[in-house]
Each structure stands twice: as C-alpha cells, then as structure tokens.
MIKOLMI-132574 format. One record per residue: residue number from 1; x, z, y of N, C-alpha, C in turn. Coordinates in pm, 1 decimal, padded with zeros to 6 digits. Example, Ala and Ser with C-alpha at 12.3 -4.5 7.8 and 13.67 -1.06 7.14 Angstrom:
REM residues 2
REC   nr    n_east      n_up   n_north   ca_east     ca_up  ca_north    c_east      c_up   c_north
REC    1   01319.0   00780.0  -00569.0   01230.0   00780.0  -00450.0   01320.0   00780.0  -00330.0
REC    2   01285.0   00708.0  -00225.0   01367.0   00714.0  -00106.0   01290.0   00787.0   00003.0
REM end
This chain:
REM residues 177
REC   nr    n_east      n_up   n_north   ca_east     ca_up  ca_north    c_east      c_up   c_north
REC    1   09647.2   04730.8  -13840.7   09746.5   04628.5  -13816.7   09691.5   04517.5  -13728.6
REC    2   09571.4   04462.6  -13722.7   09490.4   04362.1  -13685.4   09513.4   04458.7  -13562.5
REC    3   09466.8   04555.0  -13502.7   09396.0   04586.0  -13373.3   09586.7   04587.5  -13301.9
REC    4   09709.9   04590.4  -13387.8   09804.7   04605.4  -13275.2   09818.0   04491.6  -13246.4
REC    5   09770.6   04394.3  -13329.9   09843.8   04230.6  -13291.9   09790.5   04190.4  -13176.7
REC    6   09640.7   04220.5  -13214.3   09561.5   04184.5  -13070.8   09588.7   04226.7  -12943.4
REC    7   09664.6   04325.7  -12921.8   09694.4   04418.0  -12871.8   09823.1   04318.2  -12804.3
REC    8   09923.6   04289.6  -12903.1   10001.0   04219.0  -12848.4   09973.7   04113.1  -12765.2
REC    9   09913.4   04055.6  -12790.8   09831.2   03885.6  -12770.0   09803.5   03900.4  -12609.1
REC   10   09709.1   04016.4  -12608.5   09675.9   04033.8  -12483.8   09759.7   04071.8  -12366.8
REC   11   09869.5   04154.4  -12417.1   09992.4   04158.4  -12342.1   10067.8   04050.3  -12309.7
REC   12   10085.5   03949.7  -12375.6   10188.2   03844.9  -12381.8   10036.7   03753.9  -12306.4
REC   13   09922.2   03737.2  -12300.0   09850.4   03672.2  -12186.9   09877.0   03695.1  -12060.3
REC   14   09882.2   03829.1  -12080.5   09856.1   03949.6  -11912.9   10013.4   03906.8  -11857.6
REC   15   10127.4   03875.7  -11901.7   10243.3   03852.9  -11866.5   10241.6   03745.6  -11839.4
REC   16   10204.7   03636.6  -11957.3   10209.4   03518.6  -11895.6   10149.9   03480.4  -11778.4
REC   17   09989.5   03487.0  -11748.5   09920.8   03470.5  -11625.1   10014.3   03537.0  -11510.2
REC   18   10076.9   03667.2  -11536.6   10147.3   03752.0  -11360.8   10271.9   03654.8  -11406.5
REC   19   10303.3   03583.7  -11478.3   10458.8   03451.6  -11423.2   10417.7   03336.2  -11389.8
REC   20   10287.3   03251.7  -11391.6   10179.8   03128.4  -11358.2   10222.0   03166.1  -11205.7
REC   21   10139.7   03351.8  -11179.4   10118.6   03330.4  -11066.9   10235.2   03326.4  -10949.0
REC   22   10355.2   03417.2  -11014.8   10432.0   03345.2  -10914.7   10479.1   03207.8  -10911.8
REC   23   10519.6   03130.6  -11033.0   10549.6   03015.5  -11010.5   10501.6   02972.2  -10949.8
REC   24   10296.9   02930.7  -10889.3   10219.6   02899.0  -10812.5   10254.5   02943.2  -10653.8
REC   25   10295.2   03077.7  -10651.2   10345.2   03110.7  -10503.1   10492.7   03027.7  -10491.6
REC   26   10561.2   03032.7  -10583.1   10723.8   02966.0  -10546.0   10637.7   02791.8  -10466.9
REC   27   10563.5   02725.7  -10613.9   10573.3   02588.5  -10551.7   10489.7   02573.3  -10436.7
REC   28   10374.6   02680.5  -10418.4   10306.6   02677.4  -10235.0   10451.6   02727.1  -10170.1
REC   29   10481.9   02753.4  -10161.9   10637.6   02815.4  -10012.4   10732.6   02692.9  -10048.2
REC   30   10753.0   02611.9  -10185.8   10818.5   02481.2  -10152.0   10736.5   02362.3  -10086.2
REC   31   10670.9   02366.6  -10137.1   10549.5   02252.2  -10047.7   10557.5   02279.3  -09920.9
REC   32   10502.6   02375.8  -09873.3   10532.5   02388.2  -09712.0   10645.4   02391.2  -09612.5
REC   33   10740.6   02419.0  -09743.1   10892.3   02424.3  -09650.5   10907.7   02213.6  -09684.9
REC   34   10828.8   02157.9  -09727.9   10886.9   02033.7  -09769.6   10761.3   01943.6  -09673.5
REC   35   10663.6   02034.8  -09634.2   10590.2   01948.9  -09541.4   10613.1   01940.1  -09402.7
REC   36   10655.6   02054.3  -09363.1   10724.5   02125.2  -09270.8   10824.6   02004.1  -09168.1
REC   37   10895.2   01991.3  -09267.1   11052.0   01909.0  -09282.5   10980.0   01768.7  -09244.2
REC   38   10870.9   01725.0  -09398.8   10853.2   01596.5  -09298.3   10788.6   01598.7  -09197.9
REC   39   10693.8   01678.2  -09124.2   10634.6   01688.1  -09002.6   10701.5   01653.4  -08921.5
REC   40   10868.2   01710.3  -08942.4   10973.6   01709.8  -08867.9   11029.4   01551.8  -08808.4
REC   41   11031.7   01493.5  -08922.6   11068.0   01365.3  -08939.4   10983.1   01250.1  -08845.3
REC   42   10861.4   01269.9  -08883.2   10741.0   01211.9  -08839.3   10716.7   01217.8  -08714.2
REC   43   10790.4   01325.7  -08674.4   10780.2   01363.5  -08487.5   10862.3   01321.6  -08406.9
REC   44   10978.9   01283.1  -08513.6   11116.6   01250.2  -08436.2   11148.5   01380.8  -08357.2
REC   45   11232.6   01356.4  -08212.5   11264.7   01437.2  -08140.9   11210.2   01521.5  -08046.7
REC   46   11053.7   01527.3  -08052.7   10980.3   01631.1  -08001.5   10849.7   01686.3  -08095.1
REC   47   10935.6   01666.9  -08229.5   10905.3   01728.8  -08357.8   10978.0   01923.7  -08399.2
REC   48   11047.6   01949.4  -08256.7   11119.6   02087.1  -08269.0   11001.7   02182.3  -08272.2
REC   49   10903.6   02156.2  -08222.3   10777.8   02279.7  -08167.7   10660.4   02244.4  -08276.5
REC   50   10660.2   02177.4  -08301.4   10514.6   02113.7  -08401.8   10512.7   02223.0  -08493.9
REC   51   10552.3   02256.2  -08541.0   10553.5   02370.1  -08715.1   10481.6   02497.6  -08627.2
REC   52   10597.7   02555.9  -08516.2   10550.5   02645.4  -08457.7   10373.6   02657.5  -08413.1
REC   53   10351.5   02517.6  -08303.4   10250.3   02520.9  -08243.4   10143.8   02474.1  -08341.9
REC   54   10173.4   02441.6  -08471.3   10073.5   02412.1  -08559.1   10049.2   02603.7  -08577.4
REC   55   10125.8   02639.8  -08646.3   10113.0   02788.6  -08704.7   10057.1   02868.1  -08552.5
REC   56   10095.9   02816.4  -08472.2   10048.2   02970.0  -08327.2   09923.2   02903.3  -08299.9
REC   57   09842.6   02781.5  -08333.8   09704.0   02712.0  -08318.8   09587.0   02795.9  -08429.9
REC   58   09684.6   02815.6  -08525.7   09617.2   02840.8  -08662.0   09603.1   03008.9  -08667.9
REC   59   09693.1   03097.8  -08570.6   09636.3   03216.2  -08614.2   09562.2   03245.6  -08469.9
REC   60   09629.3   03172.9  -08392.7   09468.1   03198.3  -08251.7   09340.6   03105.4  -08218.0
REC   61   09316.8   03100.6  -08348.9   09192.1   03026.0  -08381.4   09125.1   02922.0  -08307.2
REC   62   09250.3   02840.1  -08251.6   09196.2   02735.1  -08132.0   09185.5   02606.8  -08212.7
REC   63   09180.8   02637.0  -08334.3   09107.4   02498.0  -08400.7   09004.5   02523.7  -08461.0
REC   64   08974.3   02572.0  -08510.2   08846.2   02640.6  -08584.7   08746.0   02743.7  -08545.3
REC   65   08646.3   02726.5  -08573.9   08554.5   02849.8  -08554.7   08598.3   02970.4  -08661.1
REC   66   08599.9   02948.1  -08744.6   08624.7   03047.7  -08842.7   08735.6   03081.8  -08865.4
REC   67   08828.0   03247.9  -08908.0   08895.9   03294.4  -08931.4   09018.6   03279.9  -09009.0
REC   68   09121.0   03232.5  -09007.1   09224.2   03172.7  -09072.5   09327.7   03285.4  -09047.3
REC   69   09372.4   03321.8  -09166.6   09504.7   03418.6  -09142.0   09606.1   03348.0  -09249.7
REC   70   09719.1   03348.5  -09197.6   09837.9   03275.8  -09237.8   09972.5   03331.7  -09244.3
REC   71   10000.6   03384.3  -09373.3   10074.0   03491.7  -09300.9   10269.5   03431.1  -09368.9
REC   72   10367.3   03377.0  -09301.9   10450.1   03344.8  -09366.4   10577.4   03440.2  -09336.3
REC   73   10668.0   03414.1  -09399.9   10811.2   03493.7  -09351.8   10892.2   03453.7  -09286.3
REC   74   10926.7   03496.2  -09163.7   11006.7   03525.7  -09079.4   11109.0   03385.0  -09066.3
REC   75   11188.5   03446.1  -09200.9   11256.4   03317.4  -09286.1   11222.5   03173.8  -09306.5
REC   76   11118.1   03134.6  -09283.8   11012.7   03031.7  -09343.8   11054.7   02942.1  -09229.0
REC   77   10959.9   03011.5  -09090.8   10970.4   02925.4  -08957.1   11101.2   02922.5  -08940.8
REC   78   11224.9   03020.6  -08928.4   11361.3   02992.3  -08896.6   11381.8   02889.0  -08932.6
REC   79   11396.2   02845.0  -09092.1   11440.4   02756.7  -09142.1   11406.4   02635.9  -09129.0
REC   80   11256.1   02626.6  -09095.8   11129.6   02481.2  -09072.0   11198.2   02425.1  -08951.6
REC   81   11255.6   02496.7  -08882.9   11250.5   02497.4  -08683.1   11401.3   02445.7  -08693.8
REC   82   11511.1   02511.9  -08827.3   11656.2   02440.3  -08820.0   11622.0   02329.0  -08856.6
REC   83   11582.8   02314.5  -08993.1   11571.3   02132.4  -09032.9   11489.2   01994.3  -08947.8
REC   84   11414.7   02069.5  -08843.9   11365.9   02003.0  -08722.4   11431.4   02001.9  -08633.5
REC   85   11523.4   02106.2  -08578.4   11625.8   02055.5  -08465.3   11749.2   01972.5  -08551.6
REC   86   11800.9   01979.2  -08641.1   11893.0   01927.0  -08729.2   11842.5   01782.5  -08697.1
REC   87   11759.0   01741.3  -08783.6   11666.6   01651.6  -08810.9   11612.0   01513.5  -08618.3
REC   88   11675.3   01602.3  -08513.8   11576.9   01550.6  -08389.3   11771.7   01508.9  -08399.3
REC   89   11877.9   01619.0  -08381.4   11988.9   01567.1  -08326.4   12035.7   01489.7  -08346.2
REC   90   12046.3   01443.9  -08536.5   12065.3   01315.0  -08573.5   11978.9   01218.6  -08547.6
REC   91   11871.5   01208.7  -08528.4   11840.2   01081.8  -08448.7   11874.7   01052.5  -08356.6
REC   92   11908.7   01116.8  -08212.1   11984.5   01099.8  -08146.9   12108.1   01063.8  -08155.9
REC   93   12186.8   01169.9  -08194.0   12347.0   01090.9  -08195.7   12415.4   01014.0  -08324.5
REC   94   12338.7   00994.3  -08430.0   12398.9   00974.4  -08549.8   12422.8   01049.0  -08669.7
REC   95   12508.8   00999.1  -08772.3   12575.0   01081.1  -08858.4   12733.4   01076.7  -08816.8
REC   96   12789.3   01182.3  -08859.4   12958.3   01196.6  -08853.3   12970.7   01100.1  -08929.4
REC   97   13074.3   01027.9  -08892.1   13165.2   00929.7  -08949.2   13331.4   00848.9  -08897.3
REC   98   13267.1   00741.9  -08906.2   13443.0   00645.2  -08882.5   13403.4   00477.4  -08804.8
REC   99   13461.1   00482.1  -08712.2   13486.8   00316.0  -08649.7   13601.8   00292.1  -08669.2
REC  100   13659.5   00185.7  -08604.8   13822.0   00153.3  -08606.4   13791.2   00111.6  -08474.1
REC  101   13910.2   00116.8  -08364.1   13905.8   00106.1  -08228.8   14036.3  -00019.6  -08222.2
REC  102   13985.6  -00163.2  -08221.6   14050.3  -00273.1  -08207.2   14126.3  -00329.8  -08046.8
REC  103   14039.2  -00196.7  -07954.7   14085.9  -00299.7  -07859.8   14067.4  -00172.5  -07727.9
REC  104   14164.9  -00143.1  -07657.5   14152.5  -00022.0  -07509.1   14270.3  -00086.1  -07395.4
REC  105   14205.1  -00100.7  -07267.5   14265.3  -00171.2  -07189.4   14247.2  -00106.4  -07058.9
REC  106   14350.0  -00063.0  -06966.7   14304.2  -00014.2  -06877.7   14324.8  -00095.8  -06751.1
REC  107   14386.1  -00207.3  -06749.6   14425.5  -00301.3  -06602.7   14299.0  -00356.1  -06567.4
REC  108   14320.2  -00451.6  -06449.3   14195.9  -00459.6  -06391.0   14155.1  -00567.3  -06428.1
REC  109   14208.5  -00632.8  -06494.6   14140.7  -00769.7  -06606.6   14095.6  -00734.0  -06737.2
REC  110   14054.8  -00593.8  -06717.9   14078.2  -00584.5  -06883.9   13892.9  -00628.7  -06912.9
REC  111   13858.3  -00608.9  -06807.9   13691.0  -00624.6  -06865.5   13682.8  -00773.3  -06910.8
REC  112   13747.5  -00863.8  -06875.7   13757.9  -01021.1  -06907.6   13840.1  -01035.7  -07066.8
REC  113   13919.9  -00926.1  -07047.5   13979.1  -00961.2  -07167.2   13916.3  -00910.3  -07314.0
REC  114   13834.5  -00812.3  -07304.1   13726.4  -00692.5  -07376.0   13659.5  -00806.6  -07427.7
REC  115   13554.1  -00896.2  -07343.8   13512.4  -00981.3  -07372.2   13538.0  -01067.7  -07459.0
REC  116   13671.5  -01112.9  -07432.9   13745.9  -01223.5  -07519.3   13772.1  -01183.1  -07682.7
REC  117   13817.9  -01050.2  -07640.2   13837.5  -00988.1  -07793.8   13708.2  -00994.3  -07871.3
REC  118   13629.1  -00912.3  -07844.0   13494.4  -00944.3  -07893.3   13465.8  -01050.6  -07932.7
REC  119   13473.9  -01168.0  -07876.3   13425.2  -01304.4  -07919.4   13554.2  -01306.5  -08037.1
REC  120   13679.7  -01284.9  -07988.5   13723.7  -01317.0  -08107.8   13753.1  -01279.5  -08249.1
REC  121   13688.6  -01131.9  -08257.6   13657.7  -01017.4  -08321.8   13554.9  -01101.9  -08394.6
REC  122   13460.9  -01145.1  -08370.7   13307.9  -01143.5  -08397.6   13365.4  -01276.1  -08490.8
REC  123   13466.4  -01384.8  -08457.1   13472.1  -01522.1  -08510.6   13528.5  -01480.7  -08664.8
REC  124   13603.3  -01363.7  -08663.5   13649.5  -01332.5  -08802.6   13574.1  -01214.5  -08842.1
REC  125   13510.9  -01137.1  -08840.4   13408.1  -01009.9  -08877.7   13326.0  -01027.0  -08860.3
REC  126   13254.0  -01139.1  -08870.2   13076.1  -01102.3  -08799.9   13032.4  -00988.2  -08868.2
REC  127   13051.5  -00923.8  -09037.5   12970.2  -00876.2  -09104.9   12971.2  -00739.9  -08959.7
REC  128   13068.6  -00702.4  -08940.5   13100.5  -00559.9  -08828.0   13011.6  -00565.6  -08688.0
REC  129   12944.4  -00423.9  -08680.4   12893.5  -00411.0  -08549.6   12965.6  -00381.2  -08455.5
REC  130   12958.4  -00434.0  -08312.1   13083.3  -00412.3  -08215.0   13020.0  -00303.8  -08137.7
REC  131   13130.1  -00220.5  -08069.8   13079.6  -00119.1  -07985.6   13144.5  -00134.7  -07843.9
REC  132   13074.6  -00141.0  -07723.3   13169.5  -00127.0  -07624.5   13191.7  -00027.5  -07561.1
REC  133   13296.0   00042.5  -07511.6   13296.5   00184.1  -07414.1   13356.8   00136.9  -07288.5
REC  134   13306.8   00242.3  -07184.3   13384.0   00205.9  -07063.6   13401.2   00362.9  -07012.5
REC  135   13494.4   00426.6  -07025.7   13530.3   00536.4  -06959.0   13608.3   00505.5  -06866.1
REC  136   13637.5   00533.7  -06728.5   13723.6   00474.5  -06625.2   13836.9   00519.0  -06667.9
REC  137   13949.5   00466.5  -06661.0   13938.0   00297.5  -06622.0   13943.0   00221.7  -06750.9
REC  138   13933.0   00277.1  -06851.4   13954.8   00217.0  -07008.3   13848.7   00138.8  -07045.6
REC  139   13855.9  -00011.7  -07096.8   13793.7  -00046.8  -07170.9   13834.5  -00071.4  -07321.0
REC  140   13732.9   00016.8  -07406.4   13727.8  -00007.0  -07514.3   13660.9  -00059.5  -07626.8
REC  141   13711.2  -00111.0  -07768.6   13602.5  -00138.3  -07820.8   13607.0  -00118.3  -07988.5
REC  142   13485.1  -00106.8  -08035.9   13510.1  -00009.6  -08158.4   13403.0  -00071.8  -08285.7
REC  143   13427.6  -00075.6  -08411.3   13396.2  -00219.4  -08488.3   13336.6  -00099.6  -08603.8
REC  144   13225.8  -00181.1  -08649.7   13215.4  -00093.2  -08749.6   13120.9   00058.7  -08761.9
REC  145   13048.7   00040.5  -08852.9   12955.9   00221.7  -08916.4   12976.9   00257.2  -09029.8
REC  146   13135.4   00365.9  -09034.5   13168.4   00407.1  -09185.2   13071.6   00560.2  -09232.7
REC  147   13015.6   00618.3  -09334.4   13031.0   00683.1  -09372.5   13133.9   00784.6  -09409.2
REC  148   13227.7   00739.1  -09480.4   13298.1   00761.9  -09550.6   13479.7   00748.7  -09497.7
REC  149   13554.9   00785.9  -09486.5   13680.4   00746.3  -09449.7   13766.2   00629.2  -09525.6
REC  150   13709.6   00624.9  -09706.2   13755.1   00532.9  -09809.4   13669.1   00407.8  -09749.7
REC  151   13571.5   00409.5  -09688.4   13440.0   00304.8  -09677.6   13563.6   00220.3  -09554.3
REC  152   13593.1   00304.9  -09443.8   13681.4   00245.4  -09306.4   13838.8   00179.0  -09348.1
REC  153   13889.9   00292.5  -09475.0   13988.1   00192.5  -09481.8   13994.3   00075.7  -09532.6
REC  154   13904.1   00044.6  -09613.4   13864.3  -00075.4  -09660.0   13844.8  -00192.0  -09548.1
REC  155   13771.5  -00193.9  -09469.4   13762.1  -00234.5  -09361.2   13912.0  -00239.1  -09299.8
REC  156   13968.0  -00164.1  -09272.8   14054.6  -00165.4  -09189.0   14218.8  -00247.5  -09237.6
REC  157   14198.9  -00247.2  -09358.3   14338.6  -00299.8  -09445.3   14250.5  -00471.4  -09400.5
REC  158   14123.2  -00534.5  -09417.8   14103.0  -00645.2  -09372.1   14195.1  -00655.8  -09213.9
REC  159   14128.2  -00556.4  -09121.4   14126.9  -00573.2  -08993.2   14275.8  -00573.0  -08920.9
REC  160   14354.4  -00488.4  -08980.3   14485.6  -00470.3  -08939.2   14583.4  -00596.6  -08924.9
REC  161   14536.5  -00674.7  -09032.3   14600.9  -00809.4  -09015.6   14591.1  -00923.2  -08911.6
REC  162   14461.2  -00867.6  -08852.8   14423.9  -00974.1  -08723.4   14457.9  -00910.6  -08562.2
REC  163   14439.4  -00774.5  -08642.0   14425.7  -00669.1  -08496.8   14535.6  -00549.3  -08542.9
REC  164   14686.2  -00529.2  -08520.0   14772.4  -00462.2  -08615.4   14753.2  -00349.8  -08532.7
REC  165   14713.4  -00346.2  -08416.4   14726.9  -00215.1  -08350.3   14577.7  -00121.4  -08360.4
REC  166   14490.3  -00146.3  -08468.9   14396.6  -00117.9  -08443.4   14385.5   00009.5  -08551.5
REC  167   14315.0   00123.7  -08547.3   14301.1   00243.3  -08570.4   14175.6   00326.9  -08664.7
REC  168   14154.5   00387.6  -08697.8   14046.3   00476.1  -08741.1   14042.3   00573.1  -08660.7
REC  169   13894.4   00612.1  -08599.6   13854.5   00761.6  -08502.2   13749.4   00795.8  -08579.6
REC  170   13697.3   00918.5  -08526.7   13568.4   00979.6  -08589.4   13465.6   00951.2  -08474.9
REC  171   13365.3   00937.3  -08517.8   13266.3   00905.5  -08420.7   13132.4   00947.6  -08521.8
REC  172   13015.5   00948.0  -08443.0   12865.2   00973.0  -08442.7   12859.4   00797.8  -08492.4
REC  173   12771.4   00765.3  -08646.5   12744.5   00588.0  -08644.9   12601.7   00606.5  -08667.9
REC  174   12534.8   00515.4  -08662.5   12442.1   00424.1  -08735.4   12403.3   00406.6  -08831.8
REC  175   12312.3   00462.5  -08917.8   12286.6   00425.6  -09065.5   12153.3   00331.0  -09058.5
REC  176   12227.7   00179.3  -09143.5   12093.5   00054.7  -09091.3   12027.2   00098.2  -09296.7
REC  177   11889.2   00050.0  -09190.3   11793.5   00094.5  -09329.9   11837.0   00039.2  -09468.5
REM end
C-alpha cells in the first residue's frame, strides 16, 4: 500500500513540474510580446523595424561573439510589428473621435472673420482647444478633443447657445496627458 502512494506522489510531482513548465513558457512569450510593444512606444514612429532588426541582429550574430539562437513564431513578430505600426499611426494622427465645427466661411473676408470668431469663441470657452482649417476656399474652425460622442454633446448643448449653427464631426483628437 505504502509503495502505491509513493507511487502516486511522484506522479502528481512529475505533472505538476510539466504544468510550472509551461506556465513559465506562457509568461516568457507574454513578457516579450509586452516588451516588444513597449519598445514600440519608446521609439515612437520609427519604432516599426526595431523588434525586427533587434531579432535579425540577434540571429546574425552582429552583436555578440558568441552563438545566440532565438527561435520565435511566425505569429509573435506579426503581431509585435502590428502593435508598432498601430502604435507609430496614432501618434501621428490621433485617436478617433469628435470636435464640433463652430464656424466655415468661404467669402473673401472670411479669414478676418475666422479670426474674430475665435477670439470670440475663446472669451466664452477658454476651457476648449481651437482648431483652424483652411481648405480652399473654406475657412474653418473646430473646438474641442472628444473621446466619446456623450463627452461632445455635453459640450455642445453649452455651445449651441452661443454658436446655434454649430455641429458635431468625427475627426482624429488629441489626448492631453
């Protein structure tokens, strides 16, 4: 009876250690997919190649004297290389979101008048960032970095009362730290 228990014991070790060891492989392939990412971050927008040219440095041994083999899946870099171009575009253009567009003028005074609005935009909203556009011949101008569409109307039930013709669009905003 003694020699099956032991028997057991050692089985239920031998199992436990082969589930350690994958858990140990799961959290190395999360770590790297999570260092990866911030590398990404850290590089900003010519952070797209870094993962790669780190990994193509590391198996043609142009950093080291000694032998390094690294061997990941396929899957791994795809994914490292999306959350780095992901990651470069929004710094560039933003996040999706919402402005409200207070003011579009296309006559040939309108750049004097753009101006005016603004100043007088700014005397009742300062909390709002102003945006200016100039597509020919339109001048426009656009108030505000919503997240959210509930975040703009809020804003905008203020704004409508000063500015009744003024709107919600979707736009690329700004997220301040």
């Amino acid at each position: 009876m003694t020699g099956g228990k032991e028997r057991e014991d050692k089985m239920d070790l031998y199992y436990l250690c082969d589930s350690k060891k994958e858990s140990v492989r799961s959290f190395i392939l999360i770590i790297l997919c999570i260092a990866g990412s911030f590398s990404c971050l850290a590089q900003g927008s010519t952070g797209n190649n870094f993962y790669s040219d780190f990994l193509s440095d590391l198996r043609n041994n142009n950093l080291s004297k000694g032998r390094i083999e690294i061997v990941t899946p396929a899957q791994l870099d795809t994914l490292v290389n999306y959350v780095c171009y992901q990651t470069s575009l929004q710094q560039k253009q933003g996040f999706p979101g919402y402005r409200i567009r207070i003011f579009s003028d296309g006559s040939q005074s309108a750049r004097q008048k753009m101006f005016a609005e603004k100043a007088r935009f700014l005397k009742h909203f300062e909390q709002y960032d102003v945006y200016i556009s100039y597509v020919a011949p339109y001048w426009k101008i656009y108030v505000g970095d919503f997240l959210t569409r509930s975040e703009a109307l809020k804003a905008y039930e203020a704004i409508k009362k000063v500015y009744p013709y003024a709107f919600i669009v979707n736009d690329f905003v700004k997220i301040s730290d």
